[in-house]
N, C-alpha and C positions, 0 to 999 in steps of 0.2 A: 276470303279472309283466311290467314293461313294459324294455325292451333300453335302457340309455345308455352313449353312447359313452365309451368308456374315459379317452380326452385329455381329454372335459366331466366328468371325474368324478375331477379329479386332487384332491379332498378330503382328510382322514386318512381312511387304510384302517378304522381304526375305523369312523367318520361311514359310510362307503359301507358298510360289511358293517349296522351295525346298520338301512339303509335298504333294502338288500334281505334284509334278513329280517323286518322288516315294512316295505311298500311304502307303505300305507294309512293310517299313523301321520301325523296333521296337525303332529306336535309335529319330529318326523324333516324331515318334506318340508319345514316351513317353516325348521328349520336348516343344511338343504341348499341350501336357495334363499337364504339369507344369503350363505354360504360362496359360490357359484356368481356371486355378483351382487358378489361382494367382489373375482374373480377376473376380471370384466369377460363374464363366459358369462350374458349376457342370459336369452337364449331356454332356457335351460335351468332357472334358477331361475325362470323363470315356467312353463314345465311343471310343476315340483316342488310349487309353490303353486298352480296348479289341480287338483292330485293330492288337496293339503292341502283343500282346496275343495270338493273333491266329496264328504268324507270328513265334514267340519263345515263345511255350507254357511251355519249363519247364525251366522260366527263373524267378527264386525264389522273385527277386526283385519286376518285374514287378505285380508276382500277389501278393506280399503283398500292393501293391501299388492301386493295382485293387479293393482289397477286401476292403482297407480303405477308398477308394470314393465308394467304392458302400454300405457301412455299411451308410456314413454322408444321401444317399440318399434314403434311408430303411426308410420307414414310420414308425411311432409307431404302434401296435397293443397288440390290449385286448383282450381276448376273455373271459367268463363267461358260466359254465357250472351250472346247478342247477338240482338237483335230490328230489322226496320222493318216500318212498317205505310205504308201508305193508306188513308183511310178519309170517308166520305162519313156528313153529319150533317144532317138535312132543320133542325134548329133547336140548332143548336150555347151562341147563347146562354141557351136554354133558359128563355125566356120563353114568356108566353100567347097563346094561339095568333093574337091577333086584334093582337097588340103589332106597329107597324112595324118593331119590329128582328126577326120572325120570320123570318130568311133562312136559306139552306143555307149549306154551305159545304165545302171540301176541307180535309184535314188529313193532313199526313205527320207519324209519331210516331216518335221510335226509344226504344232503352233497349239500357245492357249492366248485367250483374252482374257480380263478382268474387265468387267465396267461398272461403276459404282457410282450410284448420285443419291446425296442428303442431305438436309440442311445443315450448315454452320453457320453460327452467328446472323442467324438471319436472312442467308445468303446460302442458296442452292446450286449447289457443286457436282459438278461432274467429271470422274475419270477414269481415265483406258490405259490403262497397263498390256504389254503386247509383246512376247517374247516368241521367238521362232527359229527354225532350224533346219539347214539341208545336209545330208553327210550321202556324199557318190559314194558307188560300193568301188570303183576303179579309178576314176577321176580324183582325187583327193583335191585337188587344187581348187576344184571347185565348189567345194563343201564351204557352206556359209552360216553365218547365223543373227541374228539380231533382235537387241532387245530396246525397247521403250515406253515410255510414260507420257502423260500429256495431261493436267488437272485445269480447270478453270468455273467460273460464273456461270449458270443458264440465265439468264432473262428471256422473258415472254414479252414480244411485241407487240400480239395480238393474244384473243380468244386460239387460234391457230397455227398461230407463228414463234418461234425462240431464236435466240440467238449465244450460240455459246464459244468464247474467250477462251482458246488452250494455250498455253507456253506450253515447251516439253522438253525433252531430251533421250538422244538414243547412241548409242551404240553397235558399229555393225563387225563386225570379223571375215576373213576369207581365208580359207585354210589352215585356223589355228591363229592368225594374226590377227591383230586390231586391226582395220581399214581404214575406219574416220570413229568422232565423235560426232554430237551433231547438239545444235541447240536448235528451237525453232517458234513458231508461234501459228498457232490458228483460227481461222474465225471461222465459225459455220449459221449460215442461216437456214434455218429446219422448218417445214410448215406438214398439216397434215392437208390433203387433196383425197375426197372419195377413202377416208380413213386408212388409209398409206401412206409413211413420211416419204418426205420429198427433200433432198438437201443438195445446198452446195456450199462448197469448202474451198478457201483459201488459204494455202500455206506457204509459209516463205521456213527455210530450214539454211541453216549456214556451218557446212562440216570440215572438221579438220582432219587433215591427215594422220594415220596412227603411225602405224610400224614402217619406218623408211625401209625395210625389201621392198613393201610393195611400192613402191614411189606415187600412191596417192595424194595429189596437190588439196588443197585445203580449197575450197569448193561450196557456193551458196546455190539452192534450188527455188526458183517460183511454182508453186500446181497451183492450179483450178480445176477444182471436181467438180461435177453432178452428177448426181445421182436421182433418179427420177424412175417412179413404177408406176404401173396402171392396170388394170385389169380389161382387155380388150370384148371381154367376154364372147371370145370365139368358140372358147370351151369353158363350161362352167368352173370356178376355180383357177382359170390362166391366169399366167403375169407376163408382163413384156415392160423390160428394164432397158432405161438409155440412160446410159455415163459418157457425158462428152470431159473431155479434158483440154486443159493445155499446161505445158510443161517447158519451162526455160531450164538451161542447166548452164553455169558460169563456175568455169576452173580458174583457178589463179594462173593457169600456165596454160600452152596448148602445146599437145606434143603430137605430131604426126607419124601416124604406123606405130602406136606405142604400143607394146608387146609385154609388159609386164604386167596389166591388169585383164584377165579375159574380158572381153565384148560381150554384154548377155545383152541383147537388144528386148526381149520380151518377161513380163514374169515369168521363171524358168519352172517355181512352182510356190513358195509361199512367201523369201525371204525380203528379196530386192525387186524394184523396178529397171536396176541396170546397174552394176557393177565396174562401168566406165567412167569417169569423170568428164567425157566432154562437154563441148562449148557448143549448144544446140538451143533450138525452140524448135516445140512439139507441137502439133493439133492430132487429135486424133477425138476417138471414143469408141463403147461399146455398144451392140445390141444384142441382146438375148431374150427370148421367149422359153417361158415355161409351161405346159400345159399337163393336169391329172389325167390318169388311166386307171380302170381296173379301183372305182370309187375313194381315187386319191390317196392310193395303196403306193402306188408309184407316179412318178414324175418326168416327163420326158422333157426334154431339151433342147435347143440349137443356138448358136450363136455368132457374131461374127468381132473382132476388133480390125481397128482401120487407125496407123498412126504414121503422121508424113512428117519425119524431121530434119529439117534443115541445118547442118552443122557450119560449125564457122572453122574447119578444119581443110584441106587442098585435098584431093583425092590422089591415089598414088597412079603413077604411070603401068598399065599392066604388062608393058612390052620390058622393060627392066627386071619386075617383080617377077617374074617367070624365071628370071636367075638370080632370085633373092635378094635384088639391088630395092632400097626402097626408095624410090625419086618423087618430090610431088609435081602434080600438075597446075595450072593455074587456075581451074576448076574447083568450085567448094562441092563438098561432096552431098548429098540429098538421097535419103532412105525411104520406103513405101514398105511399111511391113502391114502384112494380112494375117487374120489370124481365126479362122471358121476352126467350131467348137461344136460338140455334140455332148448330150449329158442325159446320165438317166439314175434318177434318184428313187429313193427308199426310205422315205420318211417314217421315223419309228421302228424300225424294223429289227434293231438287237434289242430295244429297252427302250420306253418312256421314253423321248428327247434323244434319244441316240438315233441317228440315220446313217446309212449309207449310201454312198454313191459311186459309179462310175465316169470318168468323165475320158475323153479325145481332143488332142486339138494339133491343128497342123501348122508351124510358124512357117508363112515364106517372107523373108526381108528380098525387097529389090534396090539394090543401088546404083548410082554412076560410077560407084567404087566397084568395079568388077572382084574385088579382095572381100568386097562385105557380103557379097550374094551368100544365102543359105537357107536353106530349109530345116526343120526339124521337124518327127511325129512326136508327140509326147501321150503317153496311154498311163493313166493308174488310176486306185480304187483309192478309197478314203472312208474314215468313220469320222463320224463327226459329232461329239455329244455337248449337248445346253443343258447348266444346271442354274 
């Protein structure tokens, strides 16, 4: 028999006797929880209705009922991520290895997030706001920046499961210019597994070209993420993360050996997934494992990416290209880039929610395009603070 307080149960004496003489009645608890939510007593007709819940748990009404008083009594929350990096890039532009442009170069990165979700009108919302930025200390051409937003609906599928609705919009720049605009849409179904979310996302994004120097054609993208953690418990405290992907990318135009947008085939560090517009489908994904040291003082690392994309562009002939002639072949051209990662982290370590880390990681791209082969090391530290 479960104790309510007498003042939250000022119902007709009827209503309240025939609820405590059967407690377990879904039919009871959910006219109690009317009455109660009529009288402005929140929290009480959502106990009633999780009474009703437990009683006839796959009884669709009840829990859309359930979900919409417990969305009105969901607190708002923010949360704010902020980042900067340093980081050192033996081949930034990520040409071949023998190209004059294979220089190093320095790069400061930052990035902050916003994430916000509260109810409105009934209806619990969620949004990510995302601006970011890379500036070469020598390269300038390659200094990037981009900013975006994305808001929409959570619904809960399950006790376990939501699913959340984003439209959005972004903006990206390369060297001072606008590059594109972008509008887009997202859907993500999110569940918890062993009390760790688990998501995959669907986005479709369709961008325009900005500033004609750069001659970016006006260009829609498909992804599919997941994202998926577990705790293998090899070491107490470990995680091991798998993000598979797939990625379509559709230019309005196709241009071969185009030279005026650089090639970044990898994230170079926090801005873009690729600064090209071509005409490709991607498979790929990551893995990475983390494991504590030193009573979770510190964090060590290893990781690998693996992305195989297939372009709808000709590969160029390399017997011409050697005297700057560019000819294509009748051959589409097909990329294997690898991309093993080591990481060693410092949770907490300047302040409360501030960490540090170090991270490595070594791009090698393999092509049939002998023009696209390259390697890069990339080495830099980062702070990273949650507020």
């Amino acid at each position: 028999m479960f104790a309510w307080a007498p003042q939250a149960l000022a119902s007709s004496d009827a209503e309240f006797q025939r609820l405590l003489a059967n407690p377990d009645d879904p039919a009871l608890n959910r006219q109690f929880a009317l009455s109660a939510e009529a009288r402005g007593d929140l929290r009480h007709a959502l106990a009633a209705l999780e009474r009703a819940l437990t009683a006839d748990p796959d009884n669709p009404e009840l829990f859309a009922e359930y979900e919409r008083l417990r969305r009105k009594l969901l607190p708002a929350a923010t949360a704010v991520t902020v980042q900067m990096g340093l980081n050192y890039a033996s081949n930034p532009r990520e040409v071949i290895n023998s190209s004059p442009e294979n220089e190093s170069d320095g790069i400061v990165d930052g990035a902050a997030t916003v994430e916000d979700e509260r109810t409105i009108a009934g209806v619990r919302m969620r949004s990510i706001a995302y601006a970011a930025g890379q500036w070469n200390f020598e390269i300038n051409e390659l200094s990037t920046g981009r900013v975006s937003a994305a808001s929409g609906p959570v619904m809960r599928l399950s006790q376990d499961t939501w699913l959340h609705v984003a439209p959005g919009m972004a903006v990206a720049w390369l060297d001072g210019m606008q590059m594109y605009t972008e509008a887009s849409a997202a859907v993500t179904i999110g569940g918890i597994y062993r009390g760790l979310t688990q998501t995959v996302t669907a986005r479709y994004g369709w961008r325009e070209g900005g500033d004609n120097s750069l001659d970016y054609p006006d260009s829609d993208v498909l992804e599919i993420l997941g994202r998926f953690v577990i705790s293998p418990s090899l070491v107490k405290g470990d995680y091991l993360y798998i993000q598979p992907s797939f990625r379509l990318s559709n230019p309005d135009n196709d241009r071969v050996g185009q030279e005026q947008i650089p090639t970044v085939f990898g994230p170079l560090t926090l801005v873009t997934r690729d600064l090209s517009p071509f005409d490709y489908t991607e498979w790929g994904g990551r893995v990475s494992y983390l494991f504590p040291i030193e009573n979770r003082r510190v964090y060590l690392g290893f990781g690998i990416s693996v992305y195989d994309r297939n372009f709808d562009t000709y590969t160029l002939d390399s017997f011409w290209l050697q005297g700057g002639i560019q000819i294509a072949t009748d051959e589409k051209r097909r990329d294997l880039f690898l991309e093993p990662t080591a990481h060693l982290i410092f949770p907490n370590l300047i302040a409360p929610n501030i960490d540090f880390r170090a991270d490595y990681r070594f791009e090698d791209n393999y092509s049939n395009d002998d023009s696209r082969d390259f390697q890069n090391h990339v080495a830099g530290v980062r702070v990273i603070g949650r507020f």
